[in-house]
KOLKE-953687 format. One record per atom (N, C-alpha, C): residue number from 1; residue in three letters; atom name; x, y, z. Coordinates in nm, 2 decimals, m for minus. Atoms other than C-alpha are relative to their C-alpha. Example, Ala and Ser with C-alpha at 12.3 -4.5 7.8 and 13.67 -1.06 7.14 Angstrom:
2
SITE | k | r | a | c1 | c2 | c3
SITE | 1 | ALA | N | 0.09 | m0.12 | 0.00 .
SITE | 1 | ALA | CA | 1.23 | m0.45 | 0.78 .
SITE | 1 | ALA | C | 0.09 | 0.12 | 0.00 .
SITE | 2 | SER | N | m0.09 | m0.11 | 0.00 .
SITE | 2 | SER | CA | 1.37 | m0.11 | 0.71 .
SITE | 2 | SER | C | m0.08 | 0.11 | 0.08 .
***
This chain:
60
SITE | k | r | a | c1 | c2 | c3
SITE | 1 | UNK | N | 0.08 | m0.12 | 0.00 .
SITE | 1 | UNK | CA | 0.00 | 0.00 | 0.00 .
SITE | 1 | UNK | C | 0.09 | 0.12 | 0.00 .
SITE | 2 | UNK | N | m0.07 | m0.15 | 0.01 .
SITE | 2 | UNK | CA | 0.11 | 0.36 | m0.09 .
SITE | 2 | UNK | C | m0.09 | 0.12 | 0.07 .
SITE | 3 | UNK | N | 0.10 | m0.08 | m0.03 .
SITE | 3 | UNK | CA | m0.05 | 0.66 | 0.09 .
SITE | 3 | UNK | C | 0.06 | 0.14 | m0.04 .
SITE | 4 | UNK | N | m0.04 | m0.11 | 0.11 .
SITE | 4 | UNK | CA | m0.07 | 0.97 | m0.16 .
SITE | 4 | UNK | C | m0.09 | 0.09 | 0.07 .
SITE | 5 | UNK | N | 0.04 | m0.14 | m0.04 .
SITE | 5 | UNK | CA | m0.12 | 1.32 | m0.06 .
SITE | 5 | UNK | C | m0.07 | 0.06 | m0.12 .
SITE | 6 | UNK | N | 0.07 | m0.06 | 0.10 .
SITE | 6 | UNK | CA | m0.37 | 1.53 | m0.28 .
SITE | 6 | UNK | C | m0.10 | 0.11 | 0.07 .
SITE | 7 | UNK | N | 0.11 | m0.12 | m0.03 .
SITE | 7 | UNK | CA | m0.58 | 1.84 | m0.29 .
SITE | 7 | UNK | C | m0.13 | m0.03 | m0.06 .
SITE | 8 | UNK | N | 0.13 | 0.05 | 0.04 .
SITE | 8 | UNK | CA | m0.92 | 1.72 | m0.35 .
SITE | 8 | UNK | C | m0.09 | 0.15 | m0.09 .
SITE | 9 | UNK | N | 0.04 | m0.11 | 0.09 .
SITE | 9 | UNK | CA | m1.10 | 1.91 | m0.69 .
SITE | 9 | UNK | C | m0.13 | 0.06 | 0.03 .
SITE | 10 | UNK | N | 0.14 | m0.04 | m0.04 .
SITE | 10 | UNK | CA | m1.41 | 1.98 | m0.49 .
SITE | 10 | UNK | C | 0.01 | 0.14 | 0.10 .
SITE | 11 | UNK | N | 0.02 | m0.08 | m0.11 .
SITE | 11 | UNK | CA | m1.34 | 2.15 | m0.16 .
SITE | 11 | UNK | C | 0.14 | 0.09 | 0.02 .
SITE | 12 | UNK | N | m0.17 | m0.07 | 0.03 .
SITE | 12 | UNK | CA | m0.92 | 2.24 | m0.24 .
SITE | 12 | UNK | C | 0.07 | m0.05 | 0.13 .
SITE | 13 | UNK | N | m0.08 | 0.06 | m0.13 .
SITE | 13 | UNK | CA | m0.87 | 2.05 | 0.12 .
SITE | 13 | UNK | C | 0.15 | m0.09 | m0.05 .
SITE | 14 | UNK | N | m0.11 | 0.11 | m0.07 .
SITE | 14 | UNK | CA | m0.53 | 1.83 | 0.18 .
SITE | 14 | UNK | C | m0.08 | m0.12 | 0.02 .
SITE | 15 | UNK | N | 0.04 | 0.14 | m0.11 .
SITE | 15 | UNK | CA | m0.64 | 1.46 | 0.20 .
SITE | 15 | UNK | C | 0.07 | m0.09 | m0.08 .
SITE | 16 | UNK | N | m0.10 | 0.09 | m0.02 .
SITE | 16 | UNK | CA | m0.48 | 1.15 | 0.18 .
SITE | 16 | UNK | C | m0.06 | m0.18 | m0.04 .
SITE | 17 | UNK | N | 0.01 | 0.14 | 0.03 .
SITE | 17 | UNK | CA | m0.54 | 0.79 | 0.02 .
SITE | 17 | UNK | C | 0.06 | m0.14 | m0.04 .
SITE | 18 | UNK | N | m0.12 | 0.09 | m0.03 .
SITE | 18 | UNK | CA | m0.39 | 0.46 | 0.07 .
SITE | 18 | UNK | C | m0.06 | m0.10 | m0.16 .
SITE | 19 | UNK | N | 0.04 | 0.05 | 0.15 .
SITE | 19 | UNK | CA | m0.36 | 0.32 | m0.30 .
SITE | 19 | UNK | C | 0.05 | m0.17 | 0.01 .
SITE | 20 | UNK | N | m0.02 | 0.10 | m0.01 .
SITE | 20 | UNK | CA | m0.32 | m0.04 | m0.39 .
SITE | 20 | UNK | C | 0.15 | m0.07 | m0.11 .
SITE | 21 | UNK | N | m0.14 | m0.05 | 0.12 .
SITE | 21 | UNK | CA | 0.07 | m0.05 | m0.56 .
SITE | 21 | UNK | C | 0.01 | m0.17 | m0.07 .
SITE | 22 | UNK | N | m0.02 | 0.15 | 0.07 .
SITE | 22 | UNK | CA | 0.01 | m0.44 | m0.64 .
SITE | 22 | UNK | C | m0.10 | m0.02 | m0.14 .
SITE | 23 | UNK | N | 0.09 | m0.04 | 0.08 .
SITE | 23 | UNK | CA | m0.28 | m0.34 | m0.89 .
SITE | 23 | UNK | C | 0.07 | 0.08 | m0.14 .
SITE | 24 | UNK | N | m0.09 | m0.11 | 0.03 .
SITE | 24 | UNK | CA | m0.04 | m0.16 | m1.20 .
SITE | 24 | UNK | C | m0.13 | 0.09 | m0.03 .
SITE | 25 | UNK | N | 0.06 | m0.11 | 0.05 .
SITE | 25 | UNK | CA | m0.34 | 0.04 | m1.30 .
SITE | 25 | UNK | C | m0.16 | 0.00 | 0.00 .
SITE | 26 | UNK | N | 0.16 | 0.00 | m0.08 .
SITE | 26 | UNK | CA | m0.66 | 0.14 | m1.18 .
SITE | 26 | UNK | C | m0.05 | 0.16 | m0.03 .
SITE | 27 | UNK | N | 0.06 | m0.11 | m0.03 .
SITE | 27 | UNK | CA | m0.95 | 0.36 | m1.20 .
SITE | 27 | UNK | C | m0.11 | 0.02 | 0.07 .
SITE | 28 | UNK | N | 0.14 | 0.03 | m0.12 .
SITE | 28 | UNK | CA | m1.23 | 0.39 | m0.95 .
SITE | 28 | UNK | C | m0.04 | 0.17 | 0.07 .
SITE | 29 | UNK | N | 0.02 | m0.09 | m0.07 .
SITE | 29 | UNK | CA | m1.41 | 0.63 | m0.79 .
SITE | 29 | UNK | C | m0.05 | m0.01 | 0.17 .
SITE | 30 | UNK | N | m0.03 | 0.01 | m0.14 .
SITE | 30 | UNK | CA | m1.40 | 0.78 | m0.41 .
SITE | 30 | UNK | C | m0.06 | 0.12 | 0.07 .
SITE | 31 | UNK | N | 0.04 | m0.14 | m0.09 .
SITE | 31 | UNK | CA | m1.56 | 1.05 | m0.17 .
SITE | 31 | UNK | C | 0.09 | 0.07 | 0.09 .
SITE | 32 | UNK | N | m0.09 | m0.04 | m0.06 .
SITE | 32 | UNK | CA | m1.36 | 1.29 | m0.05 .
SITE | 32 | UNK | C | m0.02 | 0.04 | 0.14 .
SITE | 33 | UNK | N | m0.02 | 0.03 | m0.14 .
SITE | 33 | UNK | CA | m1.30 | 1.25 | 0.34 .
SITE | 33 | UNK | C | m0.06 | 0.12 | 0.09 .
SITE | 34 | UNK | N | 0.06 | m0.12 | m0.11 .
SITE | 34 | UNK | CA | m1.37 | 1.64 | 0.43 .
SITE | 34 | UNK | C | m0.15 | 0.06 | m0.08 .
SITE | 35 | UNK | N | 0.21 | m0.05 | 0.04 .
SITE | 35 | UNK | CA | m1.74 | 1.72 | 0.17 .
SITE | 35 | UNK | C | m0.03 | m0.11 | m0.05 .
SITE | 36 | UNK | N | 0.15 | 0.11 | 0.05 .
SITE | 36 | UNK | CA | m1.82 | 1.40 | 0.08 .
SITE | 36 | UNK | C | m0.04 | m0.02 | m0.13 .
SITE | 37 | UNK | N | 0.05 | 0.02 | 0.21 .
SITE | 37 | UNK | CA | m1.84 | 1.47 | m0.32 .
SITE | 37 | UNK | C | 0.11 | m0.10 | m0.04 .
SITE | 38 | UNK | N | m0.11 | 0.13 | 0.10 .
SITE | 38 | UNK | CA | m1.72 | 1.19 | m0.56 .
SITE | 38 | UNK | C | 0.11 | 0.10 | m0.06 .
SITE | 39 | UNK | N | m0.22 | m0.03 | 0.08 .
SITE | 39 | UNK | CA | m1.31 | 1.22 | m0.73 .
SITE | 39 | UNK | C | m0.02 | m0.11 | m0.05 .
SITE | 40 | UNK | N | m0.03 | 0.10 | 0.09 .
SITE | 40 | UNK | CA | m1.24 | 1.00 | m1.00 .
SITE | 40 | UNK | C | 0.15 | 0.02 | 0.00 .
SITE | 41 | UNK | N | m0.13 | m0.01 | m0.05 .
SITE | 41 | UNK | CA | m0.92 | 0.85 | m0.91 .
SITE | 41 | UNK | C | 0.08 | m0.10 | m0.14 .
SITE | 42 | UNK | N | m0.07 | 0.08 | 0.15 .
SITE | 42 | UNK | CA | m0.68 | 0.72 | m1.21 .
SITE | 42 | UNK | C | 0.15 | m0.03 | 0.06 .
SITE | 43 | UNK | N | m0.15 | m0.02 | m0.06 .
SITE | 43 | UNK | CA | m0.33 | 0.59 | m1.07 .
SITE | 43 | UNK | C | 0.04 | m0.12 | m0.07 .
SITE | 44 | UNK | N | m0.10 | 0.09 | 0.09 .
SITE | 44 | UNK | CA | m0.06 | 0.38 | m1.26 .
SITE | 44 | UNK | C | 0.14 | 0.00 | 0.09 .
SITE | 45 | UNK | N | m0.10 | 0.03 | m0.08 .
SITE | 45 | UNK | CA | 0.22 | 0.20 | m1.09 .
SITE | 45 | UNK | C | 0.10 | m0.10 | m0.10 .
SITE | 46 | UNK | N | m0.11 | 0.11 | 0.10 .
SITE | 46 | UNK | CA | 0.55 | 0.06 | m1.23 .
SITE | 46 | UNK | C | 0.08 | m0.07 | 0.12 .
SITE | 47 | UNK | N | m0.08 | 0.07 | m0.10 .
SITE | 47 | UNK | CA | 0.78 | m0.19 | m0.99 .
SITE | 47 | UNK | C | m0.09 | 0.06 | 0.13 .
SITE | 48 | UNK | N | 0.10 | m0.03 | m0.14 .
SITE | 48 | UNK | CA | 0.52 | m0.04 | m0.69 .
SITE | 48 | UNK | C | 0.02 | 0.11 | 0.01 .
SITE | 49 | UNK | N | m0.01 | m0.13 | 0.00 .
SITE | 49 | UNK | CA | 0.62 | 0.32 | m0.79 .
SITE | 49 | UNK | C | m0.09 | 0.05 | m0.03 .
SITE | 50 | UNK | N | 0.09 | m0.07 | 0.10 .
SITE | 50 | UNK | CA | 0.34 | 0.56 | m0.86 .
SITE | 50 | UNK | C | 0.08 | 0.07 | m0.11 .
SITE | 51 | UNK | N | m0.03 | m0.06 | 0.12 .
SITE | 51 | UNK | CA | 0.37 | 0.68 | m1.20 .
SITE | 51 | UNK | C | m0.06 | 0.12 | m0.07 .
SITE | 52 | UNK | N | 0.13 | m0.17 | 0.03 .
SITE | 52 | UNK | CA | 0.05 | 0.91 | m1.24 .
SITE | 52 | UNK | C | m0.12 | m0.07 | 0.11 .
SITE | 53 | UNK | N | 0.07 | m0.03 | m0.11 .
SITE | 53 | UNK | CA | m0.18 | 1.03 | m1.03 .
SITE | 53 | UNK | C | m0.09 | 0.09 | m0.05 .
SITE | 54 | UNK | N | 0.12 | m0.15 | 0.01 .
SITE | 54 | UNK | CA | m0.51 | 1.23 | m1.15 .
SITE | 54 | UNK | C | m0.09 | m0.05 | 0.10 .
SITE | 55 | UNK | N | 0.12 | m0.03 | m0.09 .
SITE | 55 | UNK | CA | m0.83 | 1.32 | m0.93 .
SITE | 55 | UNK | C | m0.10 | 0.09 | m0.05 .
SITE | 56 | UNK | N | 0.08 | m0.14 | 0.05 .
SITE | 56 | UNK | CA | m1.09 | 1.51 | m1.13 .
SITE | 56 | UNK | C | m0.17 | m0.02 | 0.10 .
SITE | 57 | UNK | N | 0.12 | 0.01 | m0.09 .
SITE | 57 | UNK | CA | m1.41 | 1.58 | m0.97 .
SITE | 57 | UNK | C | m0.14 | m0.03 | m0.10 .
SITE | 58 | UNK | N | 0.17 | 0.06 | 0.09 .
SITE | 58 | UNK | CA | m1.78 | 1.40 | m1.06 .
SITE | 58 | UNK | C | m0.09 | 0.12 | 0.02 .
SITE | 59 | UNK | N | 0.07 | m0.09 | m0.04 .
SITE | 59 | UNK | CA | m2.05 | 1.62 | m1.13 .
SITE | 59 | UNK | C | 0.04 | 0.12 | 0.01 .
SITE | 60 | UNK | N | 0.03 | m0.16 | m0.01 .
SITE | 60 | UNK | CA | m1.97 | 1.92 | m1.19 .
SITE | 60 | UNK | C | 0.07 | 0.07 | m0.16 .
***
């Protein structure tokens, strides 16, 4: 597990999600911890390195 620091595209908070580095490439969506609106999370891993990292916001 990796835990990535990000500014969530809803509220502009600081928050923090523990990604899965055994997975190379995933996309799924997530509620952000401090308002609660969906983030579409997109993350790519090579040897268990993140590689990219977006977060765009649903709905809006």
């Amino acid at each position: 597990m990796h835990e990535h620091f990000f500014q969530c595209p809803h509220c502009w908070e600081e928050i923090s999600m523990l990604l899965d580095t055994s997975v190379r490439q995933q996309t799924y969506i997530e509620d952000c911890e401090i308002c609660c609106n969906p983030i579409e999370i997109a993350v790519s891993f090579q040897n268990a390195e993140l590689t990219a990292f977006t977060a765009h916001p649903i709905g809006q």
